[in-house]
Every structure is written in structure tokens, then in C-alpha cells.
C-alpha positions as CSV (number, residue, x, y, z in Angstrom):
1,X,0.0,0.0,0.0
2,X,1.4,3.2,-1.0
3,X,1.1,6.3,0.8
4,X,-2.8,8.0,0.4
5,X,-3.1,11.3,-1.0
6,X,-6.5,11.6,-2.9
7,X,-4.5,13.0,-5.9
8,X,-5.4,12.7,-9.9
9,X,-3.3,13.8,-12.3
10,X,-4.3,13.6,-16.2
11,X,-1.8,11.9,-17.9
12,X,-0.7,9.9,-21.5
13,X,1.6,7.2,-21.1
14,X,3.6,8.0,-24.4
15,X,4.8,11.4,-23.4
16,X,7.7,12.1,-21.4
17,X,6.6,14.8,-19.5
18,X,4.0,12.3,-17.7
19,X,6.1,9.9,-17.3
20,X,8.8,12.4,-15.7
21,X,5.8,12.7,-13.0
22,X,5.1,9.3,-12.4
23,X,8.4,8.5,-12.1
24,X,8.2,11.1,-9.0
25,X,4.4,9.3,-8.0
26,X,6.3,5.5,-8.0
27,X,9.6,6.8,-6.4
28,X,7.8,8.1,-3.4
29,X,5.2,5.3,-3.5
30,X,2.3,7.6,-3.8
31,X,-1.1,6.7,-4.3
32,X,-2.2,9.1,-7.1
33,X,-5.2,8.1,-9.8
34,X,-3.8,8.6,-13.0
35,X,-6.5,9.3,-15.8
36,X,-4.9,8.4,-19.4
37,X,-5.2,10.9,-22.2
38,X,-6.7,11.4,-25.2
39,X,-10.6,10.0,-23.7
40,X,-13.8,11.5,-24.5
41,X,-15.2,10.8,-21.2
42,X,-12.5,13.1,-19.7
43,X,-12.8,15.6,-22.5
44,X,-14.8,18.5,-21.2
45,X,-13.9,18.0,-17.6
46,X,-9.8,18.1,-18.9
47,X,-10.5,21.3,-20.9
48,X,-11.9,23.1,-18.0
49,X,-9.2,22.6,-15.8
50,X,-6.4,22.9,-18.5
51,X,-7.0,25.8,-20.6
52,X,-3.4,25.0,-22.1
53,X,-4.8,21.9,-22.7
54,X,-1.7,19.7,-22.3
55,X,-0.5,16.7,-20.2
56,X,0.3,16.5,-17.2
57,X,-2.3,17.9,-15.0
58,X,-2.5,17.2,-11.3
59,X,-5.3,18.0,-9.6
60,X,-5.5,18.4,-5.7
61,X,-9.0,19.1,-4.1
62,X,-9.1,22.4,-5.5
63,X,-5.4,22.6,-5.9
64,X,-5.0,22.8,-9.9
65,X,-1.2,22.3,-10.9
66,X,-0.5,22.0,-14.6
67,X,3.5,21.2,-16.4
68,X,6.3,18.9,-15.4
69,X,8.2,20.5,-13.3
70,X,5.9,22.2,-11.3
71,X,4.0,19.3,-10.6
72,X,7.3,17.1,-9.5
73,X,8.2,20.1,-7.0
74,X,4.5,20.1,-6.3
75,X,4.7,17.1,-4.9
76,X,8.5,17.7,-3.0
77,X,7.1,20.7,-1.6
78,X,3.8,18.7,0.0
79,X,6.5,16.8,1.8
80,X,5.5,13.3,0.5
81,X,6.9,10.4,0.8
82,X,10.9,10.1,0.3
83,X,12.8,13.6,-1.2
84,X,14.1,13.6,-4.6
85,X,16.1,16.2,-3.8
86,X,19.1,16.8,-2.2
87,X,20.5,17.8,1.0
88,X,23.4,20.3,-0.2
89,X,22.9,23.4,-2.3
90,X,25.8,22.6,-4.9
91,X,23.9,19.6,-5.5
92,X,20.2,20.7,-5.7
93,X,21.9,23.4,-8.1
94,X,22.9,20.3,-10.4
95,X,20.0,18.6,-10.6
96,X,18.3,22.0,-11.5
97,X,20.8,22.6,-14.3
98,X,20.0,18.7,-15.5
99,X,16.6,19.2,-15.8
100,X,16.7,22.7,-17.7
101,X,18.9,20.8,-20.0
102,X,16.6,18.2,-20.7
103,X,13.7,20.6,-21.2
104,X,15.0,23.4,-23.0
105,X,18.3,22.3,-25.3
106,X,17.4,18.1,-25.7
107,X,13.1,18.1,-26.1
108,X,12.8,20.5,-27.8
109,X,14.6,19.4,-31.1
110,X,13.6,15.9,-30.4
111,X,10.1,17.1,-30.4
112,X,10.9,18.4,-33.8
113,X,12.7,14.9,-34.4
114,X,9.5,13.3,-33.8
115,X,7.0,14.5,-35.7
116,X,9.5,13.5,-38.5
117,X,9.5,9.8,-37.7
118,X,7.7,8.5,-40.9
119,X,9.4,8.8,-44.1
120,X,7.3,9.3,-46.5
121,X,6.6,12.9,-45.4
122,X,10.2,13.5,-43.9
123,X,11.5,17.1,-44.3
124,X,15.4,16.3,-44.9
125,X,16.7,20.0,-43.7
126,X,14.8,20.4,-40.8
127,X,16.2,16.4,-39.7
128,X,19.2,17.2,-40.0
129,X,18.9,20.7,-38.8
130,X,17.2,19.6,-35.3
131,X,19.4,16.3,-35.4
132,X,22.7,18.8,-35.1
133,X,20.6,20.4,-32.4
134,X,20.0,17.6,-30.8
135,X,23.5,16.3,-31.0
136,X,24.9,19.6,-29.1
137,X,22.5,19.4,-26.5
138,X,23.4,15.9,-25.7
139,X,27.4,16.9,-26.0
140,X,26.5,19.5,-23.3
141,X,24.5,17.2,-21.0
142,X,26.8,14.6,-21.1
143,X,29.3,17.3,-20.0
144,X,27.2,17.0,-16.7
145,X,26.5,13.7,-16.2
146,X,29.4,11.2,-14.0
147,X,28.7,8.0,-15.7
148,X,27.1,7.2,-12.2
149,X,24.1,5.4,-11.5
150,X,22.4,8.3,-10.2
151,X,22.2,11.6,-12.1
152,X,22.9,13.3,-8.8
153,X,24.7,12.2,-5.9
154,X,23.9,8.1,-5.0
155,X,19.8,8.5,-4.9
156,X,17.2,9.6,-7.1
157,X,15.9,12.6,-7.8
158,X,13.9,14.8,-9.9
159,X,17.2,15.1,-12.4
160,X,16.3,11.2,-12.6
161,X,12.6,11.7,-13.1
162,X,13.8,14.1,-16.5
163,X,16.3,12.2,-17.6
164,X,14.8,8.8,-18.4
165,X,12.2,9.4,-20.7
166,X,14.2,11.2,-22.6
167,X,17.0,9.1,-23.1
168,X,14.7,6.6,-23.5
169,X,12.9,8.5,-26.8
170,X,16.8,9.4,-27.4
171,X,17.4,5.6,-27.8
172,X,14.5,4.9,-29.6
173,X,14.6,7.8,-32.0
174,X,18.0,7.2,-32.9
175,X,17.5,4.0,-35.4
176,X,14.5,5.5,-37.1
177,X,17.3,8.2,-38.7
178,X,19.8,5.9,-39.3
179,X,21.6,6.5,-36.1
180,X,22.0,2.5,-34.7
181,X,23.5,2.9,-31.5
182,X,22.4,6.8,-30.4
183,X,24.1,6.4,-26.9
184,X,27.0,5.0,-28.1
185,X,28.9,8.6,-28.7
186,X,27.6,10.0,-25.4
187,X,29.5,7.2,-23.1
188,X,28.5,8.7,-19.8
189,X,24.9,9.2,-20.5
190,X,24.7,5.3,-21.9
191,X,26.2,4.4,-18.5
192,X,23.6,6.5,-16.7
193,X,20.8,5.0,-18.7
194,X,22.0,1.4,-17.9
195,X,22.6,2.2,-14.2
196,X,19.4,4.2,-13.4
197,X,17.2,1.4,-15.2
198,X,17.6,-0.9,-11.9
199,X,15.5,1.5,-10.0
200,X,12.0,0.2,-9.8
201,X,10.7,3.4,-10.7
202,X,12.7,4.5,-13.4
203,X,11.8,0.3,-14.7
204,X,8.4,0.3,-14.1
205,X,8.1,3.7,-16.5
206,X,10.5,2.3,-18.9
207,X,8.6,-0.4,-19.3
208,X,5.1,1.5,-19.5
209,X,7.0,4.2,-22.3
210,X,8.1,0.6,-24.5
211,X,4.5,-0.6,-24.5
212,X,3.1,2.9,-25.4
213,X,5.6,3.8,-28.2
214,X,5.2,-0.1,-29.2
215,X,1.3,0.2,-29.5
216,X,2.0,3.5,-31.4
217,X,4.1,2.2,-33.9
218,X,2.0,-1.0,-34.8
219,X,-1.3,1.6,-35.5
């Protein structure tokens, strides 16, 4: 039994800014309803709340918090379960810089990256314009990472709950442009990814990102 808290928080198993928050929900063994996205029955209720209109979306008695990263300190702030961050300022100040990486310089040209996937309407100069994008802002967060098993220090925290959806879609996204072993020229994140996937949490929403992308692919 996980830790009550009467929370719901709109989600869609296939994006990594969901799955950045449930990593936060498993790792703290929260019990939190999680309502998938797209579903008509959710429609109007969803739009009401999210005038954005985007995933995630947590919702707290009358506590509305909408976007990744607010939600994930959301939840640190509410002091539940066990902290994903850390003790020491130099160290909080890393895992900050981790996650702006992630969000600002890596997504955002895989993003781009993504709605490219299929090739009969591929645009070639914006691939390999967001691909050399991408590729820098990989150089410069693997500049950051240790190689360790942990993002940050020996424990998780919310630099874990960013980084592993995206490497994962960095993995995956890779071979669909030709690039076989994506990881393989960023040594210290591909020891990361392999060291970080032990953690239940970061398994249980690898595991729930392969089955979504999976199901995505086969429709």
C-alpha cells in the first residue's frame, strides 16, 4: 500500500513529461489516480481545468497544478513520501541545471525529431537541422553527467525523473534516422541509462513508455 493522497493527475503514457511525473508518484510510492489521455469521457472536464490543454495535469481538491516541473516540486514541496532532492545546495543546483537541459536544449529538437518519424513525409533540412541540435545538446548534458548510477549524488531525484524518458525517446529515436547505437557517442549518459534502469521506478516507467511507443508504432 502506497502512501494516500486523494491526488489525480491527467496523464498519457507515451509522453515524457507524464512519465517524468510518475516517475516522481512510483519513487515516493504515492497513491495518485492517474487518468490516461486522449478520452472523450475526460474531455470537457480536462478542458476546464487545462485551458493549455496539455498533459500532465494534477489536480489536488481544488489545488490545480498543470507542467512537469511544477507538478514534480509540487509534490516535493507537499513533503511526501521520500525527497528527490538533495541535501546540499551545490547539488540541488545540479540537478536543477539537469533538468533545464533536458527541457530546454534536448526536447525540444527531439520534439521536432518526432513528428518526423515516418518517411514518406520527412522534411530532410529540418532532420538534419534539429538532429545537429539535438546532438549539441546531448554533448553538453553529457558534460554533466558522471557515468554514475544516479544523475545526482547516489539516490534519485527529480534530475532522474527528467532524464529517463528522454534518453529513452533518445534511444529509440535514434534507429529510425539511421543512427543505430544513439548512446554509443555520449558514453557517460549510456552508463547512466543502464545504471538508473535498476531502479523500480525508473523500470516500471520504462517499461510503460516501451509498451506505449510499441502500441504507437503497430497503429
Amino acid at each position: 500500500m502506497g502512501i494516500k493522497t486523494g491526488m489525480k493527475m491527467y496523464s498519457s503514457q507515451l509522453s515524457p513529461f507524464a512519465s517524468r511525473c510518475r516517475m516522481a508518484v512510483y519513487a515516493k510510492d504515492l497513491e495518485v489516480e492517474f487518468l490516461d489521455m486522449p478520452d472523450p469521457d475526460l474531455e470537457e472536464e480536462f478542458s476546464r481545468l487545462a485551458p493549455m490543454h496539455k498533459v500532465p495535469l494534477l489536480v489536488d481538491g481544488d489545488v490545480i497544478v498543470p507542467e512537469s516541473e511544477t507538478i514534480c516540486e509540487y509534490l516535493e514541496d507537499k513533503g511526501l513520501g521520500v525527497s528527490l532532492r538533495p541535501k546540499d545546495a551545490a547539488s540541488i543546483a545540479r540537478m536543477r541545471a539537469l533538468c533545464r537541459i533536458g527541457d530546454l536544449y534536448v526536447m525540444e529538437p527531439m520534439g521536432e525529431l518526432f513528428s518526423q518519424i515516418n518517411p514518406a513525409g520527412r522534411d530532410a533540412k529540418l532532420v538534419a537541422r534539429e538532429m545537429a541540435e539535438l546532438q549539441k545538446a546531448m554533448g553538453w548534458l553529457e558534460a554533466y553527467l558522471t557515468g554514475g548510477e544516479h544523475a545526482v549524488g547516489n539516490s534519485l531525484t527529480l534530475a532522474d525523473c527528467e532524464l529517463v524518458p528522454i534518453l529513452f525517446f533518445f534511444d529509440q529515436i535514434g534507429p529510425m534516422f539511421g543512427h543505430v547505437n544513439p548512446l554509443g557517442d555520449y558514453p557517460k549518459a549510456e552508463a547512466y541509462y543502464k545504471g538508473i534502469a535498476k531502479e523500480p521506478a525508473a523500470a516500471k516507467v520504462l517499461a510503460e513508455l516501451d509498451s506505449a511507443l510499441r502500441r504507437m508504432m503497430a497503429g
